[in-house]
N, C-alpha and C positions, 0 to 999 in steps of 0.2 A: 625462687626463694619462698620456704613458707611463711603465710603470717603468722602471727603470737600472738594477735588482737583474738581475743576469744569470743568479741561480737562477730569476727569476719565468718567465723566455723557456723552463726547458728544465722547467718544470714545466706551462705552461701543458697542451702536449698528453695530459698523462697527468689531469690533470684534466677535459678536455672526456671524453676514453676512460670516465673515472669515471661523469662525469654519464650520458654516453649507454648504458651500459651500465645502470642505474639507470631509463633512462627506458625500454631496450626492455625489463626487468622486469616494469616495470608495466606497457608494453602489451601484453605477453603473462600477464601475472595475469588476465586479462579484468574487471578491475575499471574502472567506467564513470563519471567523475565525475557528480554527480546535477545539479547548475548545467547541464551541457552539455545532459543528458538530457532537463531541463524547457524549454530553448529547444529542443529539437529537434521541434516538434507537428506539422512535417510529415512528417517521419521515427519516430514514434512505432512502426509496426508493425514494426522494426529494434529498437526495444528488447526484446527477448526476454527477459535474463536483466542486472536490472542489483540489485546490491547497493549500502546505503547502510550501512556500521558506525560507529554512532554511538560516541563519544569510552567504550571501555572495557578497564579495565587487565586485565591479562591474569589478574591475580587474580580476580579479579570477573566474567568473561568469561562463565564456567559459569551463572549467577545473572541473566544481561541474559535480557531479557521478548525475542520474537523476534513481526516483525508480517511478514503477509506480505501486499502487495497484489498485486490482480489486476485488470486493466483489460481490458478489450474493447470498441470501436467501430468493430462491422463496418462494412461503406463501405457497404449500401442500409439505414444509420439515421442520424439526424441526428446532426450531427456535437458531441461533447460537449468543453467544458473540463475532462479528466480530469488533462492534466499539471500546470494548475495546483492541483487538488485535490489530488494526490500532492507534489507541491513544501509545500503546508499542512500535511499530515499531518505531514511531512519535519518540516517547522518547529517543527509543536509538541509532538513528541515531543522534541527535541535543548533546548528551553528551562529544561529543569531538568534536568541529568541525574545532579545528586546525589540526586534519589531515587529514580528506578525508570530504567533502561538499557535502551536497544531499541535490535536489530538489522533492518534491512527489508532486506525483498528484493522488491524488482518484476520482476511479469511483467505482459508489455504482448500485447495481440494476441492472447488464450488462446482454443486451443481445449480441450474437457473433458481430453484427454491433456496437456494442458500445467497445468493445475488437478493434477491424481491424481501427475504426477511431482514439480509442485512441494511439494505437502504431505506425499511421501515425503523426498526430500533433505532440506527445510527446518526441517521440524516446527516448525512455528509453534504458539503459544500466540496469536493474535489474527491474524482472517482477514478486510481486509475490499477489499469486489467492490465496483468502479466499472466504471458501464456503465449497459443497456439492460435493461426487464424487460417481459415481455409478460402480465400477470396471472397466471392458472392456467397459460400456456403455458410458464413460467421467463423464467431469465437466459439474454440474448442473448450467449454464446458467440461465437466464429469455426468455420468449418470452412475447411478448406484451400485454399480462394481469396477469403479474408478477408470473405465475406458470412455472417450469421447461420444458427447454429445455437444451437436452444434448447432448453435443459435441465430438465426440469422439478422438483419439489419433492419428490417422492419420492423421483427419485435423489440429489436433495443431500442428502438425508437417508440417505439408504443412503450416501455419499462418507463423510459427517459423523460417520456412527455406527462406523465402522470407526477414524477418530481420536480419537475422544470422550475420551479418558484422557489427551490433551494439549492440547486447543481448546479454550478459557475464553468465547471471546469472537467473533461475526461481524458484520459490518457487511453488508448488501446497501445502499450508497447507490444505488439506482435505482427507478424509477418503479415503480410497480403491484409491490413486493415482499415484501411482508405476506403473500402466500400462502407464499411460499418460505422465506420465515423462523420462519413457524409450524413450517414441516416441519424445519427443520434443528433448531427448540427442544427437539423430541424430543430431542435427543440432549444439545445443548451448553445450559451454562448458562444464557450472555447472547445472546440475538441481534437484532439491530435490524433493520427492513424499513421500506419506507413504504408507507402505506396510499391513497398516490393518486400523481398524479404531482407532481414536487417538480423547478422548477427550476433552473438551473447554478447561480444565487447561493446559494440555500438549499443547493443539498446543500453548497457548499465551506464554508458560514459554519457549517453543522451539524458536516462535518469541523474545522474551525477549532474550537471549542471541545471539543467532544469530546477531540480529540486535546490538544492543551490541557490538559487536565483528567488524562490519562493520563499525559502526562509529566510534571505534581507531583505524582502517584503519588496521585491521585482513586480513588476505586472505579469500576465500571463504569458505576454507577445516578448517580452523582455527574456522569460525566464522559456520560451520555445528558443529565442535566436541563442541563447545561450548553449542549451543543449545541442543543437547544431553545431555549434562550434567549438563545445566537448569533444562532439565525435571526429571534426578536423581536426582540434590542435593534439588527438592522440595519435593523428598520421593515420585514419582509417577514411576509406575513401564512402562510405556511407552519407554522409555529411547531410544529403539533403533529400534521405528516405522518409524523415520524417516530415510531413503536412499538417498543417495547420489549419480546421476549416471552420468558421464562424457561422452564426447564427446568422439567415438576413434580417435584417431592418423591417 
């Protein structure tokens, strides 16, 4: 229905000027809705830098838990459901956020330089790597024409130990990663790896409750036996690929 208010006609334009001004804002904030992000799987290696801020008042801002994930699937390995794992994470961090507030930042496509800058700007308190692991040889990285580069467990451990005063917590969900997370337990409290290969269903339903478990403000140990028992109560026999290994005293 038209209106007959004859202020509506001479306000209409300064209101669109509004909105659109507003909207090229935020396309220039580089802020990336994450909806869009998680349909985008054929377009993934374009997500470079996408942030999720989950619902926190500006008082309380300082005090949010900060997760940062890191995804790589170079193009000569098989090809993983990483966006729907991150979209999981997404979800079950945002389920309770009256008791513990997380900020995520994803980075898609990492090569080791895209790792070392993100952990500089970001400074995350919980790190966790979706991808590719080749045993003793590490995590399947990118290098700069998106085929595998791999890192091995020393040097994550040497990345690791230079943060160590602010990383609580690291996830490796990927195959054969138990080496690599022995290495980084030197340093950081919590680190999970799996000890075989483990996979798509298991590793999302392990992220599923894990994270889960993190956003009702679970412990860490809390929110590992959880995920474990994600990947049981979905009837997948995986249940106890993933390890758990602690800092010593």
């Amino acid at each position: 229905m038209e209106s007959t208010d004859p202020h509506a006609t001479l306000q209409a334009p300064q209101t669109f000027n509004i909105i659109s001004s507003q909207l090229t804002n935020l396309a220039g904030s580089g802020s990336i809705n994450y909806n869009e992000a998680a349909n985008q799987t054929d377009n993934q290696k374009n997500l470079s830098n996408t942030q999720t801020t989950l619902p926190v008042s500006s008082a309380k801002e300082s005090s949010a838990r900060k997760m940062l994930i890191l995804a790589a699937n170079p193009k000569n390995t098989s090809q993983l459901r990483l966006d729907e794992e991150v979209r999981e994470i997404d979800a079950g961090l945002q389920r309770n956020q009256q008791q513990t507030k997380f900020i995520l930042e994803q980075k898609w496509a990492v090569r080791p330089r895209d790792v070392q800058r993100a952990m500089l700007d970001f400074k995350p308190q919980f790190v966790h790597f979706s991808g590719h692991s080749h045993e003793e040889a590490g995590l399947a990285l990118e290098d700069k024409l998106g085929k595998t580069k791999l890192v091995n467990g020393s040097a994550l451990a040497g990345l690791f130990e230079l943060f160590a005063d602010q990383v609580e917590c690291v996830v490796l969900n990927a195959c054969y990663s138990e080496g690599q997370a022995e290495a980084i337990a030197q340093h950081i409290p919590f680190v999970i790896g799996m000890d075989k290969a483990i996979g798509d269903s298991a590793a999302i339903e392990f992220a599923v409750g894990f994270y889960d478990a993190l956003g009702a403000g679970e412990s860490v140990e809390f929110a590992y036996k959880l995920g474990c028992n994600a990947i049981r109560m979905a009837g997948i026999s995986e249940y106890m690929t993933p390890v758990l290994k602690k800092k010593s005293a």
